[in-house]
N, C-alpha and C positions, 0 to 999 in steps of 0.2 A: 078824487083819488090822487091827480096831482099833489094837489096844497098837504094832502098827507105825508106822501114820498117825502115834500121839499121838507117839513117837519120832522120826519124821519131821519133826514139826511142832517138839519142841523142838529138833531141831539144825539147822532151818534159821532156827528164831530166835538159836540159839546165833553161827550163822556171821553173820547180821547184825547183832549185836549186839558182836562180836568185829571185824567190819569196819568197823561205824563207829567203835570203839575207833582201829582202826590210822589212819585219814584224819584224823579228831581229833589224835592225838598229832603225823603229820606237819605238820598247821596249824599245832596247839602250836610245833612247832619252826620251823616259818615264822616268828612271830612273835616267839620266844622268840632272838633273832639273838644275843645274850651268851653263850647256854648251847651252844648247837647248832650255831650258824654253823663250818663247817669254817675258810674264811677269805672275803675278802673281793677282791673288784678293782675297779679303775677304768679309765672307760674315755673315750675311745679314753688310752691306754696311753704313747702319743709323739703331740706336738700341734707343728705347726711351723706357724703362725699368722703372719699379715703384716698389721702396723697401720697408718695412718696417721695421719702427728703428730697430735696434735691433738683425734683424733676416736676414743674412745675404743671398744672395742669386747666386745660377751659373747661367751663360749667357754663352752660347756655340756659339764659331764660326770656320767657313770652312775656309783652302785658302787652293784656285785652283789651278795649275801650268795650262797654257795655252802653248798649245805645235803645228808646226803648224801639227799636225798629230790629236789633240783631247786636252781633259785636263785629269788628275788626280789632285788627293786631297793631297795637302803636308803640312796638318794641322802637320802632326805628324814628320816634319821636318823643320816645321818652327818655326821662335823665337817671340813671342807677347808678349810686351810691352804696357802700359797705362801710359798717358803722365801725370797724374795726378794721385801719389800710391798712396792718400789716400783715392780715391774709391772704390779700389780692389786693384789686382796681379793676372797676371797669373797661371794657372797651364798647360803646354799644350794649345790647344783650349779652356778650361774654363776659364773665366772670373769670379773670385770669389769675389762679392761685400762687403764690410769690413760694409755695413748695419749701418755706421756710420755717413755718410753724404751724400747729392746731389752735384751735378755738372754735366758738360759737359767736358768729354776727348776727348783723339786722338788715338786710338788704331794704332797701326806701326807691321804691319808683316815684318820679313825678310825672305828670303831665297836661300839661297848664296849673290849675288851682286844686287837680285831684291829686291824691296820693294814696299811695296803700306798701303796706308792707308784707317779709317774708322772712322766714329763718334759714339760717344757713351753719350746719356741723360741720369741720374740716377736720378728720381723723390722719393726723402722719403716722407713716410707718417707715420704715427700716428694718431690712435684717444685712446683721454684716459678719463679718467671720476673720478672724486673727491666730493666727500660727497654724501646725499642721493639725487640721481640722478634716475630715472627713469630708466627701460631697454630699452624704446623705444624712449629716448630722440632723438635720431637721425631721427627716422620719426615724430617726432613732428615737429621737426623747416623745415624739407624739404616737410613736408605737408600745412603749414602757409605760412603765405603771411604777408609782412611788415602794421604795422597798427599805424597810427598818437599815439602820445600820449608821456609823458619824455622820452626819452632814458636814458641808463646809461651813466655816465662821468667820466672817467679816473680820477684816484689820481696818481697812480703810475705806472711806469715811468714819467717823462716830454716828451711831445713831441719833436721829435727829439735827444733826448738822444744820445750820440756816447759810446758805449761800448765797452772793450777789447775784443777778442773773448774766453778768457781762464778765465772769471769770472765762479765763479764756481756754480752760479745758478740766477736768475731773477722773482722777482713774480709781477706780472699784475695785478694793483687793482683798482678798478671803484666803483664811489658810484649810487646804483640804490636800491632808496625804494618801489617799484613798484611789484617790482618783485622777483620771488625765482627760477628761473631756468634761465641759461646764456650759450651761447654758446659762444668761444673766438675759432677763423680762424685763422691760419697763413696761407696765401695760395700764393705760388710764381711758378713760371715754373721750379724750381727744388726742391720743398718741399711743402706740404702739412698736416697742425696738426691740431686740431680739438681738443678742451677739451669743455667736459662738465663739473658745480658745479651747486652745490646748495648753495655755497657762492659766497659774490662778492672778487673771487679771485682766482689765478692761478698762481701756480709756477712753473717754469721750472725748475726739477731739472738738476742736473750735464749732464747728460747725452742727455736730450732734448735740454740743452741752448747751449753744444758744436753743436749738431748737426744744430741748427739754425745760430747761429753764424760762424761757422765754412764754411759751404755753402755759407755764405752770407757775408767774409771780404773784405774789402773796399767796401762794398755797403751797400744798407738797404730794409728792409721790411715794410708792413704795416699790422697793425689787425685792428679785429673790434669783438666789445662783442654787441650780442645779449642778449636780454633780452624778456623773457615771463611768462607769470603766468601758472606753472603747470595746474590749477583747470579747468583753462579757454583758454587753448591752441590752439586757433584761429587765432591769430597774434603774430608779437614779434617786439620788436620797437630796432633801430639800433644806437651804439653811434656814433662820429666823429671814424674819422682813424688818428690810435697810429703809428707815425712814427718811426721805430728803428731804428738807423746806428751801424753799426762795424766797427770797425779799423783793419787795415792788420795785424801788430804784435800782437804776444803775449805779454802781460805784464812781466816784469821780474826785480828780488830784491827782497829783503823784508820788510817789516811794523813794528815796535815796537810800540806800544801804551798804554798808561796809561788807564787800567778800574780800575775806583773809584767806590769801594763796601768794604762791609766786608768780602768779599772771590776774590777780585778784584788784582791787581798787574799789571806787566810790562806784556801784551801779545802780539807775533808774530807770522806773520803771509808770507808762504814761498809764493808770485808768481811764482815760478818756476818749483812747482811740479802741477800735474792737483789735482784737487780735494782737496786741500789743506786742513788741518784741523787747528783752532788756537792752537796754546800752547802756555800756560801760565808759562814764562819763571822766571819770579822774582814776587813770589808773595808776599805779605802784611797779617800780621797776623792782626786777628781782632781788633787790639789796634792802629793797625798802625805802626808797628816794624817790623823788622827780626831783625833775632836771633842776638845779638851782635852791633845794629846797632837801632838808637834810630828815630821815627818819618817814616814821608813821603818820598816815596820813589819814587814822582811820576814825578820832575823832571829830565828826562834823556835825553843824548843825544850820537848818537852812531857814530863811524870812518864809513867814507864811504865804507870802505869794509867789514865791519860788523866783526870786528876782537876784536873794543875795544869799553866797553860802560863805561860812567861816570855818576854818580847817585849820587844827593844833599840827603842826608840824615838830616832828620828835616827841610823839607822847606829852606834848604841850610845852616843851622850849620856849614855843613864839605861837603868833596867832594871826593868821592871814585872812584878810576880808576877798572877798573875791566875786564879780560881778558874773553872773550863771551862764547869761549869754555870751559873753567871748571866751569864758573859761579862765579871765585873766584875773589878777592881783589888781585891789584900786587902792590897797593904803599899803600896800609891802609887807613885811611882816612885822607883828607889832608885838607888845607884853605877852609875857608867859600866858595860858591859859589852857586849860583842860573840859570843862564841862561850861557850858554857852547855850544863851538865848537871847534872841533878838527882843527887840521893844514894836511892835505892832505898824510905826511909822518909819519901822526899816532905820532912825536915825543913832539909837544907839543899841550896842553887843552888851550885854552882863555876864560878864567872865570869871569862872572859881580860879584861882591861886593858891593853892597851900593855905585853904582855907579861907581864902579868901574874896571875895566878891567886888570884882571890880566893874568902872563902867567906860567903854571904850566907845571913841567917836568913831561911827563906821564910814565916815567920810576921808580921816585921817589915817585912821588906825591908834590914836595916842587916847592912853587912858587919860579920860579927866577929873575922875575923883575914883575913892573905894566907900564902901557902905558898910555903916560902923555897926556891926551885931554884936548879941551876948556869946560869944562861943565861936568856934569852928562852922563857917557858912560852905557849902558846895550843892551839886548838880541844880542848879535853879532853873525855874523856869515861869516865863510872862504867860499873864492871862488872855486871854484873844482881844477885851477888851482894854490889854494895858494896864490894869488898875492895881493890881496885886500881881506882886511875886508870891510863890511859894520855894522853899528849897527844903536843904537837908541841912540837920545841927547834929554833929555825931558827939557822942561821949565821950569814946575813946577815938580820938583820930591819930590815924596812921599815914594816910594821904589822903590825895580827893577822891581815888581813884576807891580805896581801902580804909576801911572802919569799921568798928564795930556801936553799937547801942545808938544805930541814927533815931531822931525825930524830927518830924515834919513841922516846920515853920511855914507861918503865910504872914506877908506884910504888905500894908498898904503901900503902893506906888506912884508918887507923885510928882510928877515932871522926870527928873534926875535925882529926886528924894526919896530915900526908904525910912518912913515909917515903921513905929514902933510893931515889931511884933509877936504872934501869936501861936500858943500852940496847938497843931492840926493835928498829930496825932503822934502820942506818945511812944519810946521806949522805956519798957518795966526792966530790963538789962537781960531780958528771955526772948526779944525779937532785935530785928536790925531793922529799921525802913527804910528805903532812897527810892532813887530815878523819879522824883515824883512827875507828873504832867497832866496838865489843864487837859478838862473835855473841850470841843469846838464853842460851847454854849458858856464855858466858863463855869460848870455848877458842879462837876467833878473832880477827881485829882486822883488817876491813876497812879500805884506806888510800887515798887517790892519791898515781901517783906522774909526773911529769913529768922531761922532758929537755930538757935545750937545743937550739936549734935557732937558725939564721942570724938568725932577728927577733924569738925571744923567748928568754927569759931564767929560764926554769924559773920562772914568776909563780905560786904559787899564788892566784892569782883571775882565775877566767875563760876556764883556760890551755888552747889548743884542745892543745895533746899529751896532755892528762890520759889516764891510763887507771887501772883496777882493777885491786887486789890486796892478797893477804890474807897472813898472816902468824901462826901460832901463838902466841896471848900467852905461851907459855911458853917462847917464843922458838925460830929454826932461818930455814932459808931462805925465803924469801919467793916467792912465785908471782904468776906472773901471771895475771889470769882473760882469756884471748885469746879463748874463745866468748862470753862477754858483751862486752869489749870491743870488739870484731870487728874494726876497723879503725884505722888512726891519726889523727891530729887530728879526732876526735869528740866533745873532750871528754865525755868521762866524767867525771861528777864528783857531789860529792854520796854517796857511796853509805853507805846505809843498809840495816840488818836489819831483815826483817818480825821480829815479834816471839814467834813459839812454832816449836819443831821436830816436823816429822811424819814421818810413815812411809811408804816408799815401796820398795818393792821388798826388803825385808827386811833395808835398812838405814834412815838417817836422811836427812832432807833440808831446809833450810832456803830459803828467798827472800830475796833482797835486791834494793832500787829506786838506782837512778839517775838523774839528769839526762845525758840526751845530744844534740848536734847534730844526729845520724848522721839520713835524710830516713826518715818513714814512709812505707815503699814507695814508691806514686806519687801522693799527694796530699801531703805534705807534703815539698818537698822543698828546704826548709828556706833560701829564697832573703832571706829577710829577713823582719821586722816589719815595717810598714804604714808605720811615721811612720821607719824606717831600712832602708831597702834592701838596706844593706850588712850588717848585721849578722842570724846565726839566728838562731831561734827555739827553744832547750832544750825537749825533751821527755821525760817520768818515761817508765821504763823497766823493767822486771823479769826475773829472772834466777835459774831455782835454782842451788844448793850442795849439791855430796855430799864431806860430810866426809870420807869413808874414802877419797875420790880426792886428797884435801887430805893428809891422814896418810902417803898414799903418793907424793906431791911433785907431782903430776900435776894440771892444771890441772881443780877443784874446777865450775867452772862449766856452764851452759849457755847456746845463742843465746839473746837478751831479746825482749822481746816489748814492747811499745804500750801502756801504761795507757789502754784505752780509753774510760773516764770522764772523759777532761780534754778540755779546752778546747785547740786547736792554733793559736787566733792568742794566746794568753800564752804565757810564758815562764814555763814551769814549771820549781820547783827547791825544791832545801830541805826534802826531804820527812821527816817524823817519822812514825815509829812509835808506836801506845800500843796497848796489849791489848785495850782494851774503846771504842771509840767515848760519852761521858759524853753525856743526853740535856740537853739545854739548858731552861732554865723560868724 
């Protein structure tokens, strides 16, 4: 009986000493989550989350280690990532939303060699309210019911509009006289806004239009403005739907442009910063001077890297080079010249003269030769690559400024030699063409072109028939851009290339700015200047380019949209492109 006990005794030490073995090894592999972990999840799994602008919000998630003994929580050694940082960033398990935009991410746990993933919807919302609006405007329109009778109608934007998404604000404007309370929807599966007025209008600032645009590049949206009468809030009548598109890139370079006023001058404007503000870089004293330097100063033209600007002084008396960052003169003022373009290495200016085409050392300022053409040469302009000039050959010339029956020459450019040249696109003595200018890529050549009409005379200056169109420097027919253009006597004119090509839809796509008449919806609608009643007021305008619509003869353009950084009582025009905005000191 003994020898049994003592048997007894070691094998029920044996089994708990064998069982704490087995609980031990399963800790072991509790902790041991590299070696043992079968795999891993997170959780919740699909997360469809609604933020509002502004106010950023945490989203907390689990992962599990799954062990085959049980699971533990290895949130707090695992690494989480989102495939998309401008939603959020992790902190640990929190998911900290940046309350600045929607989308759809892929949230990725590690831990050790396992991984596993999770989806993540981030719906923004907004509702905001502008003028004297009601408190309960929101149960007014969700207690109505739609009722026949006008809707309102969009003035601004155009439908379909394609805009950068780094424009630095957007206002939505419809004419409805019916009515005094509006409600305007942005409403998509990853963003929802809502504004009330008691105007017909609504503007997106800075902050609203990155977040709509920003959510929404390469794609687009739709709205729609409601309309009701406060007094009688029964019904509300609905306009058509406002089609927006965005473009993938951001815009980038900068703007110089002529505002003609008495407190007006040379101002730019940085795409490259968000929020940008204009500054007014070279201004005009009320007589029309600076200080030392006699007349207008509103012909410029600047180096494509924004390094050097050239400015006619008196509507082109003389020609002053001027280094961008100090704002100073480096050659004084040199030969006459009115219409100018630099040569790519920044070392020579190519200046018109009374028809004439001259080439100035932009180191001295002294002209060193002129370029011998068939005819009257003006507004020229160099290729990005330098290779070719193109300019203007008028028929009938009157100035540089003024002519009638232009056509488009291009010649080759070689060193300080112009080469024989060629004709890019004809006048039949029923059009005018000028201002031409190179795309970024060199394979364009934006032009205006005018026609006669019972009281003008196809003038290039000033000429309200202007409209846009491009033309393959390598010559073929010519187009017209009739969605930028939009309608006739708008003068269009001025048109100019932003200066890099981006990507958009799995082809290419460029921007170009104008001056136009045409009225910004329903605030500016374009009745005169202040001290001339009779005459508009020009306003810069922008417009993409899809070359492959251009290659296939088909008008290249889109509706233009409002540089919403300018001023609306100047006369804006003249606008230059350069790559890089130069910081001034």
């Amino acid at each position: 009986m003994a020898g049994r006990r003592f048997f007894q005794c070691i094998g029920l030490v044996g089994f708990l000493i064998i069982s704490g073995c087995i609980a031990a090894t399963e800790n072991d592999q509790l902790d041991n989550v590299s070696v043992t972990a079968d795999s891993i999840s997170i959780s919740p799994g699909t997360s469809n989350v609604e933020v509002v602008l502004g106010q950023p919000q945490d989203i907390s998630f689990r992962v599990t280690g799954h062990f085959p003994s049980g699971t533990k929580d290895l949130t707090s050694e695992a690494e989480l990532t989102l495939s998309d940082g401008r939603l959020g960033a992790f902190s640990g398990g929190v998911l900290q939303t940046s309350g600045e935009l929607g989308g759809k991410a892929t949230i990725v746990a590690k831990v050790g060699k396992l991984e596993t993933k999770a989806d993540v919807t981030i719906k923004l919302t907004v509702t905001k309210t502008t003028g004297d609006v009601p408190a309960q405007s929101t149960d007014l329109f969700a207690g109505a019911n739609q009722i026949p009778g006008p809707a309102p109608a969009w003035s601004y934007p155009q439908d379909n509009v394609l805009l950068p998404p780094n424009l630095s604000r957007l206002s939505l404007m419809w004419i409805d006289e019916d009515n005094d309370l509006w409600q305007v929807k942005i409403a998509t599966p990853l963003l929802e806004f809502t504004f009330y007025t008691s105007e017909p209008l609504v503007e997106l600032p800075f902050e609203v239009y990155a977040a709509v645009a920003n959510t929404h590049r390469e794609s687009q949206i739709e709205t729609t403005v409601k309309g009701m009468q406060r007094n009688n809030p029964s019904g509300w009548v609905v306009s058509e739907k406002l089609t927006l598109r965005f473009a993938r890139d951001e815009l980038n370079g900068g703007l110089y442009y002529w505002a003609n006023s008495d407190n007006g001058g040379i101002i730019r404007y940085d795409f490259a910063k968000a929020d940008a503000k204009p500054e007014k870089y070279y201004a005009s004293t009320s007589d029309g001077t600076e200080p030392g330097h006699e007349g207008c100063v509103g012909c410029h033209t600047l180096s494509r890297d924004g390094t050097k600007m050239a400015v006619s002084f008196g509507g082109g008396d003389t020609v002053g080079i001027m280094d961008v960052a100090t704002r100073k003169l480096v050659t004084g003022t040199g030969p006459p010249g009115t219409f100018k373009t630099f040569t790519p290495d920044n070392k020579w200016l190519i200046a018109t003269n009374n028809g004439t085409l001259s080439l100035i050392d932009t180191a001295t300022g002294n002209q060193a030769s002129q370029f011998q053409t068939d005819g009257k040469a003006v507004m020229p302009d160099v290729s990005p690559d330098g290779k070719w000039l193109v300019y203007v050959q008028p028929i009938n010339f009157i100035s540089d400024m003024g002519f009638t029956g232009g056509q488009l020459m291009i010649a080759p450019l070689i060193g300080t030699t112009l080469g024989k040249a060629t004709l890019l696109v004809e006048s039949d003595g029923t059009y005018n063409n000028y201002y031409p200018s190179f795309s970024p890529d060199g394979k364009w050549v934006l032009f205006n072109r005018s026609s006669a009409t019972h009281d003008d005379q196809m003038d290039s200056y000033s000429d309200d028939p202007a409209q846009l169109w491009v033309v393959s420097a390598a010559g073929g027919t010519a187009i017209a851009l009739d969605k930028s253009n939009k309608a006739k006597n708008m003068r269009n004119s001025w048109g100019r290339w932003a200066p890099y090509r981006h990507n958009y839809k799995g082809g290419k796509l460029l921007w170009l700015t104008f001056s136009s008449i045409r009225n910004y919806g329903t605030i500016l609608n374009n009745t005169g200047a202040p001290e001339d009643p009779e005459e508009p007021l020009p306003q810069l305008w922008m417009a993409g380019f899809d070359p492959e619509k251009a290659h296939a003869g088909e008008d290249p353009s889109t509706p233009a949209f409002w540089l919403p950084f300018q001023d609306m009582q100047t006369n804006n025009h003249i606008a230059q492109w350069v790559e890089k905005i130069v910081n001034v000191h």
